[in-house]
VMD Tcl script that builds the backbone (N, CA, C; Angstrom):
set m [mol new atoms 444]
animate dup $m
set s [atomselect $m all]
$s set {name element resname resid chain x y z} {
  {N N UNK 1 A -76.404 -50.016 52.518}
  {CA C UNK 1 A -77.437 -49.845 51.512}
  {C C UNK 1 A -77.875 -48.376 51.519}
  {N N UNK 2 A -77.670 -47.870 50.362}
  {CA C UNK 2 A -78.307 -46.212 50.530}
  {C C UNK 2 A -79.790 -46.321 50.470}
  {N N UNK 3 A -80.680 -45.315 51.338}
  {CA C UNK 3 A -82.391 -45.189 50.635}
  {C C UNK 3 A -82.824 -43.635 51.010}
  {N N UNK 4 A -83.208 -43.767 50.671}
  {CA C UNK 4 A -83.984 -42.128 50.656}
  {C C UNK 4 A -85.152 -42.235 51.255}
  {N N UNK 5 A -84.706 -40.838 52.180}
  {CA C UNK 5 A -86.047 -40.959 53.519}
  {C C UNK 5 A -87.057 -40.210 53.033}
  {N N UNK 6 A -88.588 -40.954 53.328}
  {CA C UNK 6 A -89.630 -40.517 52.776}
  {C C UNK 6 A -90.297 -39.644 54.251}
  {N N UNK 7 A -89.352 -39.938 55.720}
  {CA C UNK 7 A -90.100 -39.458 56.311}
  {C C UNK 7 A -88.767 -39.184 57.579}
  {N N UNK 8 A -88.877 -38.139 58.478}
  {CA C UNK 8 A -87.539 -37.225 59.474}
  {C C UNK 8 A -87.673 -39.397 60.372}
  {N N UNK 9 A -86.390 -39.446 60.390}
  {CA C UNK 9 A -85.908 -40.567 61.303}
  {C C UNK 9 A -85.113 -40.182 62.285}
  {N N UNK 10 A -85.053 -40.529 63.499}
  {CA C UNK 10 A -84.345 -39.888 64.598}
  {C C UNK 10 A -82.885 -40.733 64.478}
  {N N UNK 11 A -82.151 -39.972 64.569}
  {CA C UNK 11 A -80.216 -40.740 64.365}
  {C C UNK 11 A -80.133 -41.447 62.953}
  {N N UNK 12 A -80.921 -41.121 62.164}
  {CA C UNK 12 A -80.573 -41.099 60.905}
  {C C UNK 12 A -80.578 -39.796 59.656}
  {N N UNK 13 A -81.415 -39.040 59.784}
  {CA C UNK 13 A -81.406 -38.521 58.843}
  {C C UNK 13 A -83.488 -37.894 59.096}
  {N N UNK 14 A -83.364 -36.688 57.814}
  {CA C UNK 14 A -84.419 -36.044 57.880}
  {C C UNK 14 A -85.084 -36.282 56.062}
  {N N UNK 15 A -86.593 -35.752 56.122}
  {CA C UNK 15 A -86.986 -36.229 54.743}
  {C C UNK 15 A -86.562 -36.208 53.539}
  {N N UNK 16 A -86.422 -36.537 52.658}
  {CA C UNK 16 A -85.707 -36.305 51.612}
  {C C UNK 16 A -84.296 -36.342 51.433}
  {N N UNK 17 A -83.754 -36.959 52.272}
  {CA C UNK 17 A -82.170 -36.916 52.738}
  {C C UNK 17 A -81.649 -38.068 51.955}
  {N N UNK 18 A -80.543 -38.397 51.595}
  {CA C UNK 18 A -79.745 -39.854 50.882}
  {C C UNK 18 A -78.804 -40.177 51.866}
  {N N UNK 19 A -79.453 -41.214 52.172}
  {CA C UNK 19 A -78.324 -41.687 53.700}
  {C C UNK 19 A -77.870 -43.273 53.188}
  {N N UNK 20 A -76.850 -43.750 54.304}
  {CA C UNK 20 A -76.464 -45.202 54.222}
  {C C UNK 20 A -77.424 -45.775 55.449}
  {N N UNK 21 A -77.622 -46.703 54.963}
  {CA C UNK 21 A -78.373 -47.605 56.277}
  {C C UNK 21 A -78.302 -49.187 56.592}
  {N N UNK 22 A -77.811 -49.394 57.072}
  {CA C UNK 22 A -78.028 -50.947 57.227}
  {C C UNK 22 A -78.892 -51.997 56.673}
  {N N UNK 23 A -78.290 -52.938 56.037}
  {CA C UNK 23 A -79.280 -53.781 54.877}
  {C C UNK 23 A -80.359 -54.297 55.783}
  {N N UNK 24 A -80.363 -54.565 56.850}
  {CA C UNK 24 A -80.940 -55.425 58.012}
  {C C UNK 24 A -82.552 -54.136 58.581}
  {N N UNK 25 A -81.754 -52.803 58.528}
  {CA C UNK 25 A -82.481 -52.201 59.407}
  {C C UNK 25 A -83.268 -51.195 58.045}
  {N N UNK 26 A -83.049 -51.475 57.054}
  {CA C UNK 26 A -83.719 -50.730 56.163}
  {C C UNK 26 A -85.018 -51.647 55.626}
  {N N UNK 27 A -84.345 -53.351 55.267}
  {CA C UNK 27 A -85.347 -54.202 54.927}
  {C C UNK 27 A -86.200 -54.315 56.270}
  {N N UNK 28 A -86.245 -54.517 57.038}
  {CA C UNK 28 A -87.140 -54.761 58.059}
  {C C UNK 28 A -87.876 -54.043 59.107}
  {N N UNK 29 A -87.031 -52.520 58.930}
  {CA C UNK 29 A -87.530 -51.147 59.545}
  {C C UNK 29 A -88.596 -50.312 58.707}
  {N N UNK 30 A -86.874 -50.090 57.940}
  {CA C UNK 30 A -87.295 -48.346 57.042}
  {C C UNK 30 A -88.458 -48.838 56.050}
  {N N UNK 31 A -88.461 -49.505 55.184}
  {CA C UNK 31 A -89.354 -50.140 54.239}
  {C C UNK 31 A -90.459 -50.595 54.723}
  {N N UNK 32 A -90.820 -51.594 55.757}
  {CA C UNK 32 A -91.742 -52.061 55.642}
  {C C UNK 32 A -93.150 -50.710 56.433}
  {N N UNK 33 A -92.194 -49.433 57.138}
  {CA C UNK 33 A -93.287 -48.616 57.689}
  {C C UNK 33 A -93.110 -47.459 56.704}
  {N N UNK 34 A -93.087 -47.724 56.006}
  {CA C UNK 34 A -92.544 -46.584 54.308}
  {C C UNK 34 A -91.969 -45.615 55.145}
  {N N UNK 35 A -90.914 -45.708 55.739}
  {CA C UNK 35 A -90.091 -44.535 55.966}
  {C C UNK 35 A -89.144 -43.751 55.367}
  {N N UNK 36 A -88.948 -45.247 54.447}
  {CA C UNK 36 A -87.763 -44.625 53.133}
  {C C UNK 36 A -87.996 -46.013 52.087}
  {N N UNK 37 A -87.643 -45.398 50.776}
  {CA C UNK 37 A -87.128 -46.314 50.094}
  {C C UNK 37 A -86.135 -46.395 49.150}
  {N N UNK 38 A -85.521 -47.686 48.535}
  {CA C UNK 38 A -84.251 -47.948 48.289}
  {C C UNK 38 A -83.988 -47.143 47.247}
  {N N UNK 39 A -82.329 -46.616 47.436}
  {CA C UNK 39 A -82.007 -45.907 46.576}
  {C C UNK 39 A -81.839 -46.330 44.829}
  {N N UNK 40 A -82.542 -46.570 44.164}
  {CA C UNK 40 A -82.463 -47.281 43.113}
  {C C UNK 40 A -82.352 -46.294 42.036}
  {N N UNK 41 A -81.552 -46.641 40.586}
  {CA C UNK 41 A -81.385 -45.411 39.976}
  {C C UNK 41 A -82.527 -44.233 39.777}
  {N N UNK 42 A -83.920 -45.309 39.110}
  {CA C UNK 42 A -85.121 -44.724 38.855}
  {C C UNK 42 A -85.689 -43.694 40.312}
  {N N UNK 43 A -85.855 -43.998 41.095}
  {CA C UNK 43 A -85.553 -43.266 42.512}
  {C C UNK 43 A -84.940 -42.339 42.665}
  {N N UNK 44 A -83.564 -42.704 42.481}
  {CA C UNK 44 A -82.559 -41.555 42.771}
  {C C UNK 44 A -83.100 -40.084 41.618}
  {N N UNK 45 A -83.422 -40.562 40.311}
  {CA C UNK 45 A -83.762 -39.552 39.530}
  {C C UNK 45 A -84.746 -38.769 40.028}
  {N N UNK 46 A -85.968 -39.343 40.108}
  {CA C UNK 46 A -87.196 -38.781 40.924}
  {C C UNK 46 A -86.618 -38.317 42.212}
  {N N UNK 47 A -86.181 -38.318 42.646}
  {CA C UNK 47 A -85.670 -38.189 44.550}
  {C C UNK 47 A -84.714 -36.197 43.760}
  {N N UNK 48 A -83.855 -36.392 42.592}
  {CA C UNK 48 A -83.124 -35.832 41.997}
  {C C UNK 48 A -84.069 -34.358 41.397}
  {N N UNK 49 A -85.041 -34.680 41.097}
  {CA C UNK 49 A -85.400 -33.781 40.345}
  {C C UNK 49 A -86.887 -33.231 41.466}
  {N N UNK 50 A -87.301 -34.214 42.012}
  {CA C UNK 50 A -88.259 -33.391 43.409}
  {C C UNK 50 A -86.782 -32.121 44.378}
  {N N UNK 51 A -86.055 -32.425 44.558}
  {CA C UNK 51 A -84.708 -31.480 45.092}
  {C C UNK 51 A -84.641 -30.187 44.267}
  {N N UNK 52 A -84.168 -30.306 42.990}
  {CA C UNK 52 A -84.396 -28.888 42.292}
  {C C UNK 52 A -85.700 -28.324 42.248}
  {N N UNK 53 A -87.004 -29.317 42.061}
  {CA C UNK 53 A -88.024 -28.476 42.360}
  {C C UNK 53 A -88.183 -27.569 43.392}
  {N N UNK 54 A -87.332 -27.981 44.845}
  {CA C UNK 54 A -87.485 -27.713 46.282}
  {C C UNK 54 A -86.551 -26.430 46.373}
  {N N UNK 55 A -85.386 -27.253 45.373}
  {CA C UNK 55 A -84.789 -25.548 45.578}
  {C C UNK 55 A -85.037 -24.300 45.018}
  {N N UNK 56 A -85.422 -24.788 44.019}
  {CA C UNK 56 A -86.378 -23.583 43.105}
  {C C UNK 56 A -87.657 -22.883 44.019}
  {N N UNK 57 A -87.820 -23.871 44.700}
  {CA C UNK 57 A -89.376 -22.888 45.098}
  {C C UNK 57 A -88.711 -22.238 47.104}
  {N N UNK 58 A -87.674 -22.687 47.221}
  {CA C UNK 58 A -87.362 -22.407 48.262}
  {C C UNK 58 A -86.376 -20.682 47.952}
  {N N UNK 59 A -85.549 -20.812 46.172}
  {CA C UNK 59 A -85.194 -19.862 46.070}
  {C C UNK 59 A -86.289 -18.640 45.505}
  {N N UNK 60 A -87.225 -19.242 45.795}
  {CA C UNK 60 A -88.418 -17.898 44.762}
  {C C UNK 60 A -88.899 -17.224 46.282}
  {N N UNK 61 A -89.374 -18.510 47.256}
  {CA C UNK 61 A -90.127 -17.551 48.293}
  {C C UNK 61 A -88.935 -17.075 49.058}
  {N N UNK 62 A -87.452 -17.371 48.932}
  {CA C UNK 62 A -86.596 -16.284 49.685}
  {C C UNK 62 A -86.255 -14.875 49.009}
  {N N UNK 63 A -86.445 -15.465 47.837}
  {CA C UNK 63 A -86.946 -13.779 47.457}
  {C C UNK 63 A -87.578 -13.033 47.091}
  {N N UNK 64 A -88.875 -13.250 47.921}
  {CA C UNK 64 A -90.268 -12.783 47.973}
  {C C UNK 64 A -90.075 -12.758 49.314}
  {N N UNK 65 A -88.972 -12.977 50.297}
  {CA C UNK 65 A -89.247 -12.653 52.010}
  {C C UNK 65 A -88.381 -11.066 51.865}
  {N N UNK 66 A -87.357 -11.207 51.051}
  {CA C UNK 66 A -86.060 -10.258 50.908}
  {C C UNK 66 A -87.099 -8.582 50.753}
  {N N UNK 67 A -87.806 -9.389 49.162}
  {CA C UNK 67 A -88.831 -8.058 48.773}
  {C C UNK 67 A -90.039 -7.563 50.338}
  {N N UNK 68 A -90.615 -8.299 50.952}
  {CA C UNK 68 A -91.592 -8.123 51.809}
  {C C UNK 68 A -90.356 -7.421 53.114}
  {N N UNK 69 A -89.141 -7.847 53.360}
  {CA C UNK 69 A -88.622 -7.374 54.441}
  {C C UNK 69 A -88.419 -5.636 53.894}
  {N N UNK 70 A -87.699 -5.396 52.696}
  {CA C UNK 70 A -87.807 -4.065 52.234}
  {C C UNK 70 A -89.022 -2.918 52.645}
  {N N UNK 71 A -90.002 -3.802 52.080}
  {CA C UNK 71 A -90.992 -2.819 51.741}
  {C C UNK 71 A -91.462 -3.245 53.563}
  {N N UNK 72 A -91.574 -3.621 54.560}
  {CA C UNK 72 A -91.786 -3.436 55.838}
  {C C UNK 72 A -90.974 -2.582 56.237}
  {N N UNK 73 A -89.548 -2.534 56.078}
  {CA C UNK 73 A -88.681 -1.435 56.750}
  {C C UNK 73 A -88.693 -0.168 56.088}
  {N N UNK 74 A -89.607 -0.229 55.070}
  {CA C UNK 74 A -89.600 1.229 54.675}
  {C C UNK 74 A -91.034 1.986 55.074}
  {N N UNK 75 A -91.811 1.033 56.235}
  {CA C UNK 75 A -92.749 1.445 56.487}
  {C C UNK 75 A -92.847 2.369 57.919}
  {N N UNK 76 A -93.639 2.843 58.542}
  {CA C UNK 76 A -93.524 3.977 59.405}
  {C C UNK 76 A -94.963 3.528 59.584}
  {N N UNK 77 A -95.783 2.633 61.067}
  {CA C UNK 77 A -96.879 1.608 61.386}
  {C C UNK 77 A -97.223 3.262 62.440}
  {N N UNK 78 A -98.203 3.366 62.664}
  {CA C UNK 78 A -99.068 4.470 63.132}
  {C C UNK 78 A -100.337 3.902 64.080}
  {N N UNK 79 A -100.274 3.737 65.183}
  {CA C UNK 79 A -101.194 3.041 65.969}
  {C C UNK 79 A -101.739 4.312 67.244}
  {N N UNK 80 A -102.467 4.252 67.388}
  {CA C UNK 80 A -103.340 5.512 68.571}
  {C C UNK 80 A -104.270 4.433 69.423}
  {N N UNK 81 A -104.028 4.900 70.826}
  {CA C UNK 81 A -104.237 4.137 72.141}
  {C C UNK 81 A -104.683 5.279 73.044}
  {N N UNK 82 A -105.520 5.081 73.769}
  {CA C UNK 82 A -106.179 5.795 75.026}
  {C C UNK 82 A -104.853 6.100 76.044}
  {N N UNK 83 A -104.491 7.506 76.537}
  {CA C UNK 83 A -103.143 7.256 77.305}
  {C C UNK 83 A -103.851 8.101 78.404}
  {N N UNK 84 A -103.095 7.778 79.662}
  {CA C UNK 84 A -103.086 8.812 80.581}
  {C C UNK 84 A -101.944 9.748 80.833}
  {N N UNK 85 A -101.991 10.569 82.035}
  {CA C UNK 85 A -101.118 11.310 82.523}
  {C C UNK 85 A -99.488 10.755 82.403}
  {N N UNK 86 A -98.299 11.372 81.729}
  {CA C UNK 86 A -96.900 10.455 81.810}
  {C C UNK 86 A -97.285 9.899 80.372}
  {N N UNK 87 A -97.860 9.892 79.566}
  {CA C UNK 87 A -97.695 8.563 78.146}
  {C C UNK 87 A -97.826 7.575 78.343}
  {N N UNK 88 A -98.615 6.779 79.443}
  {CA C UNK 88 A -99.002 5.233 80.269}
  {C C UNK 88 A -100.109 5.198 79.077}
  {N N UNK 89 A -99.860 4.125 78.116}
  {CA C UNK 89 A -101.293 3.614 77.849}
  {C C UNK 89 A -102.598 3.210 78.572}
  {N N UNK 90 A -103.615 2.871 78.310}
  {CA C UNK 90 A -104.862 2.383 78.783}
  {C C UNK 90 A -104.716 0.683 78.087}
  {N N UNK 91 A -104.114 -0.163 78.921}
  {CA C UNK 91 A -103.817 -1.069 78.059}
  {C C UNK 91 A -103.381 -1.395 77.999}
  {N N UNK 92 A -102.316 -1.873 76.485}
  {CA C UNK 92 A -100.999 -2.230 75.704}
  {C C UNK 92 A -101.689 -2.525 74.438}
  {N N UNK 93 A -99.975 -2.286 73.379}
  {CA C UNK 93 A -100.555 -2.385 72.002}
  {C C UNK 93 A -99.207 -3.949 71.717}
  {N N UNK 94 A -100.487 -4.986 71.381}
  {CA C UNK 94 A -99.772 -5.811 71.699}
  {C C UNK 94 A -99.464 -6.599 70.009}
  {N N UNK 95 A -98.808 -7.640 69.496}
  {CA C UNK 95 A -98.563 -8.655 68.431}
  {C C UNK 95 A -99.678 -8.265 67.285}
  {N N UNK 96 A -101.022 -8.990 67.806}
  {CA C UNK 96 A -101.802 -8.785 67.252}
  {C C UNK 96 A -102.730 -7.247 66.524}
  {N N UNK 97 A -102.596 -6.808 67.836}
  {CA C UNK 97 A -102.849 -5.266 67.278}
  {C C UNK 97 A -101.968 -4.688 66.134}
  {N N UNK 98 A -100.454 -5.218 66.105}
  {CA C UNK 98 A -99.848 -4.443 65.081}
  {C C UNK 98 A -100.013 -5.401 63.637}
  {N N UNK 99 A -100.121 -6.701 63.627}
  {CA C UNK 99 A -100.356 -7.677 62.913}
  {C C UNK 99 A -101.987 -6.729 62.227}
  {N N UNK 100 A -102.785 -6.327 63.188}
  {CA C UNK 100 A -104.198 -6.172 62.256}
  {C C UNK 100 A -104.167 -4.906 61.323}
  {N N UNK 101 A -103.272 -3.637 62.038}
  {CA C UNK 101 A -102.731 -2.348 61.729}
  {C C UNK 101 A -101.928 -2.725 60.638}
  {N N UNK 102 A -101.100 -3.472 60.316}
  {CA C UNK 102 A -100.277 -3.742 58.738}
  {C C UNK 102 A -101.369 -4.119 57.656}
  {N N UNK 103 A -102.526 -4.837 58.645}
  {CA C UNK 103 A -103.121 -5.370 57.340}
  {C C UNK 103 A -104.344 -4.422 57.226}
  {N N UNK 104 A -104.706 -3.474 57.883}
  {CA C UNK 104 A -105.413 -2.615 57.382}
  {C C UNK 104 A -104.873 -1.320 56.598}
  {N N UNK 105 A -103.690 -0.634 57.405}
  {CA C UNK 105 A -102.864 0.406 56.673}
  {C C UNK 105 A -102.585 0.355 55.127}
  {N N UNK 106 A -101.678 -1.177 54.799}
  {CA C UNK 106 A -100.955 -1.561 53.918}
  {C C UNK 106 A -100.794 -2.611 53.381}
  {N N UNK 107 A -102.227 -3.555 53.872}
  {CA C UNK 107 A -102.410 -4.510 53.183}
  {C C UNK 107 A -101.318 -5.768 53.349}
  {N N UNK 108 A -100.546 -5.889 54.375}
  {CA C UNK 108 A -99.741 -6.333 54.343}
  {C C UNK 108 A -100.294 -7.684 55.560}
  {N N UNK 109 A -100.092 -8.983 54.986}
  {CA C UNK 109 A -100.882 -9.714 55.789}
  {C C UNK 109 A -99.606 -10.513 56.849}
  {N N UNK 110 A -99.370 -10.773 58.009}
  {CA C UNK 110 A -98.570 -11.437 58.718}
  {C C UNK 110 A -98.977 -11.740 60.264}
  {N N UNK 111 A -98.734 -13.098 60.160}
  {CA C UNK 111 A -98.895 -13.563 61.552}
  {C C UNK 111 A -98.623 -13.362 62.500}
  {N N UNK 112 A -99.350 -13.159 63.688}
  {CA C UNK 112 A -98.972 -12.324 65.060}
  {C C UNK 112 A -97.777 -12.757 65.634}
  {N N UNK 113 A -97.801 -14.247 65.112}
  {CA C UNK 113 A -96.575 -15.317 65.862}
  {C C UNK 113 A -95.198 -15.040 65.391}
  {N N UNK 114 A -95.635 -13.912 64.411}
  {CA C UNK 114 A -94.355 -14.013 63.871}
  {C C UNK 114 A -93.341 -12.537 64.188}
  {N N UNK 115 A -94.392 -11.577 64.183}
  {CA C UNK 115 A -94.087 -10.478 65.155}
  {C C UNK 115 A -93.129 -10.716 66.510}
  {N N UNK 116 A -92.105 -10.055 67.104}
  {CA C UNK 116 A -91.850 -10.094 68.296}
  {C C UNK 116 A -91.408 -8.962 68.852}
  {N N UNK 117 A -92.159 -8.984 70.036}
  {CA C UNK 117 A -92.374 -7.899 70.954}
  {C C UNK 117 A -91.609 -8.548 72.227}
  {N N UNK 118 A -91.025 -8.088 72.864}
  {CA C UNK 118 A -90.373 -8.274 73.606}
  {C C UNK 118 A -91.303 -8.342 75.473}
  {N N UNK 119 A -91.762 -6.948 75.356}
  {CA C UNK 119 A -93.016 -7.095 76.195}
  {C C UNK 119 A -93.795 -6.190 75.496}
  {N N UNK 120 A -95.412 -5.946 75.801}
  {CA C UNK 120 A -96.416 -5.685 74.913}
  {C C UNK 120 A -95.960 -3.800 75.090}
  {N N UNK 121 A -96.039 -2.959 74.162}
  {CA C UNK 121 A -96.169 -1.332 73.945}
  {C C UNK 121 A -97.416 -0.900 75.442}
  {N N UNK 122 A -95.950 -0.084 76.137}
  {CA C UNK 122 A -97.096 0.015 77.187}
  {C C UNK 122 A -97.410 2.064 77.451}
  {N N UNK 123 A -96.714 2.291 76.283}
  {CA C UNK 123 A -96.472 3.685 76.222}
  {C C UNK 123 A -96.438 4.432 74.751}
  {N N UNK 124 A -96.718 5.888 74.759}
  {CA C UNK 124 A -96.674 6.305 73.659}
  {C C UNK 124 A -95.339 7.076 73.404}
  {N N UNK 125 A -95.078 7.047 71.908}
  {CA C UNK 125 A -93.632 6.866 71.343}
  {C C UNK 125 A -92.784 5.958 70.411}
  {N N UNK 126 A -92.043 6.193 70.107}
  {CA C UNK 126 A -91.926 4.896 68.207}
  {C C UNK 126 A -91.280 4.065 69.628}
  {N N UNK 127 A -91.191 2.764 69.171}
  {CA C UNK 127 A -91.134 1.169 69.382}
  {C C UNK 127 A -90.214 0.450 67.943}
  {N N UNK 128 A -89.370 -0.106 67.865}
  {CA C UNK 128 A -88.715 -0.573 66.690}
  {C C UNK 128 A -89.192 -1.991 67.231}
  {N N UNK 129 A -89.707 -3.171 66.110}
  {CA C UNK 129 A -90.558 -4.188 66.320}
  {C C UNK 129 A -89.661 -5.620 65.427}
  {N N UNK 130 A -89.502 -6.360 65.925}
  {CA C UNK 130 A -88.962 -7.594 64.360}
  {C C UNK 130 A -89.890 -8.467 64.358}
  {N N UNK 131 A -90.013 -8.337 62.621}
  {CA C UNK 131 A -90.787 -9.448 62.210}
  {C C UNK 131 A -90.170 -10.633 61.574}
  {N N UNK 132 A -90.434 -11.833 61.821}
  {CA C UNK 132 A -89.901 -13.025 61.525}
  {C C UNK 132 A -90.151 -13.052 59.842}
  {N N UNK 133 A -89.941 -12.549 58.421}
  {CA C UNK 133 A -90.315 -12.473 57.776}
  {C C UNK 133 A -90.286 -14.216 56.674}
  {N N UNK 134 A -89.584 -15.044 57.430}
  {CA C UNK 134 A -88.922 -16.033 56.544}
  {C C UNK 134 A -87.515 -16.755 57.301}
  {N N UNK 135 A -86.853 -17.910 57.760}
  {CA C UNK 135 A -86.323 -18.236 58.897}
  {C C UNK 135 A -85.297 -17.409 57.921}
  {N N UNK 136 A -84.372 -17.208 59.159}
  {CA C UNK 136 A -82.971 -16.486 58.926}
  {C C UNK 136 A -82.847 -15.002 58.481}
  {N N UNK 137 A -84.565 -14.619 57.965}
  {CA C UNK 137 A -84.552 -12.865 57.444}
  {C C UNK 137 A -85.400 -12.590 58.567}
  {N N UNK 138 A -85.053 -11.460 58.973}
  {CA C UNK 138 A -86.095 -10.595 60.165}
  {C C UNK 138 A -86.317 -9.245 59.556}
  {N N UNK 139 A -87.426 -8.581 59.573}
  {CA C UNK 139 A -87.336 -7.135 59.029}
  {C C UNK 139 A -87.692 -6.528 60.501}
  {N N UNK 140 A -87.000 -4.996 60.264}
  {CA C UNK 140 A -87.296 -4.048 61.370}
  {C C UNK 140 A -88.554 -3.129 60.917}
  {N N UNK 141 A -89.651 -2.951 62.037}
  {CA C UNK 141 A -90.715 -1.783 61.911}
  {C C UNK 141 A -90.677 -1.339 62.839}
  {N N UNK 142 A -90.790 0.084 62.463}
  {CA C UNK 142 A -91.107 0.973 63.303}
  {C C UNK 142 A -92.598 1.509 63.487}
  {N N UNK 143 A -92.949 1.194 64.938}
  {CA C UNK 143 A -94.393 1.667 65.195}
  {C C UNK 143 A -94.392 2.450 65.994}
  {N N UNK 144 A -95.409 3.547 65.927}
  {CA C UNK 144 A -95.202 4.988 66.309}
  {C C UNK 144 A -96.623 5.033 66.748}
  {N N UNK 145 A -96.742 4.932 68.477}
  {CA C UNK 145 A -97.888 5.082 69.235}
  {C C UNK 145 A -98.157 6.380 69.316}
  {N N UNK 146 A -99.326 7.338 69.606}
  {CA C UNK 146 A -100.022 8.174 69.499}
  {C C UNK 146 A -101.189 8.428 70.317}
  {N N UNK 147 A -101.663 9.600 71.191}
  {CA C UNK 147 A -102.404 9.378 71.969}
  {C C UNK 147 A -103.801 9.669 70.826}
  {N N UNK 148 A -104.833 9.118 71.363}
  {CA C UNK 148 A -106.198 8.996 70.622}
  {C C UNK 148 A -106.794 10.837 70.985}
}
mol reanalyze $m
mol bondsrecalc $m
mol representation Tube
mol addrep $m
């Protein structure tokens, strides 16, 4: 029996997926905890046309990650830290610090979580940084510490 999953099933299939399933384990599983329901033409259409909606909006914000990865790698991030003797910060310039510095510089808003630093800027001198911009795109920044 085909049905369409309304919700991720473990060893079957994930939401929105068109799977085969057992007449036994769909009537008495999948259905009765609305996990899916039967693939029926009227269904399949709706099931059909929520998909192009998904890909449509999945192809707009991948290229709105493409545009945001550009305009990050063409940026040059400028951060100033208390240093001592040698270029040793007072500190570290860490995720968040560069996350607040994009969005004050350039308006550019992004989550710290999404930043990765490998270990936190413990010195002054450019740092090349990746940001998770969108799964599968990463953009490169360059941040360029500075003594205060």
């Amino acid at each position: 029996m085909k049905v369409i999953l309304l919700k991720d099933v473990k060893g079957l299939g994930k939401e929105g997926d068109l799977v085969e399933a057992k007449a036994g384990y769909a009537r008495n599983y999948l259905f009765p905890k609305k996990l899916a329901i039967e693939a029926t033409p009227s269904n399949l259409n709706r099931w059909k046309t929520k998909q192009k909606v998904a890909e449509a909006r999945e192809k707009k914000e991948r290229t709105e990650a493409l545009k945001l990865k550009e305009k990050i790698e063409s940026l040059n991030l400028e951060l100033k830290g208390k240093a001592g003797e040698g270029g040793k910060l007072f500190g570290s310039i860490t995720s968040k610090d560069i996350s607040d510095a994009l969005k004050a510089q350039y308006n550019i808003d992004i989550d710290r979580r999404k930043i990765e630093l490998k270990d936190n800027v413990k010195t002054i001198g450019t740092t090349e940084v990746e940001i998770k911009v969108y799964p599968e795109i990463s953009a490169k920044l360059t941040v360029k510490v500075s003594e205060e």
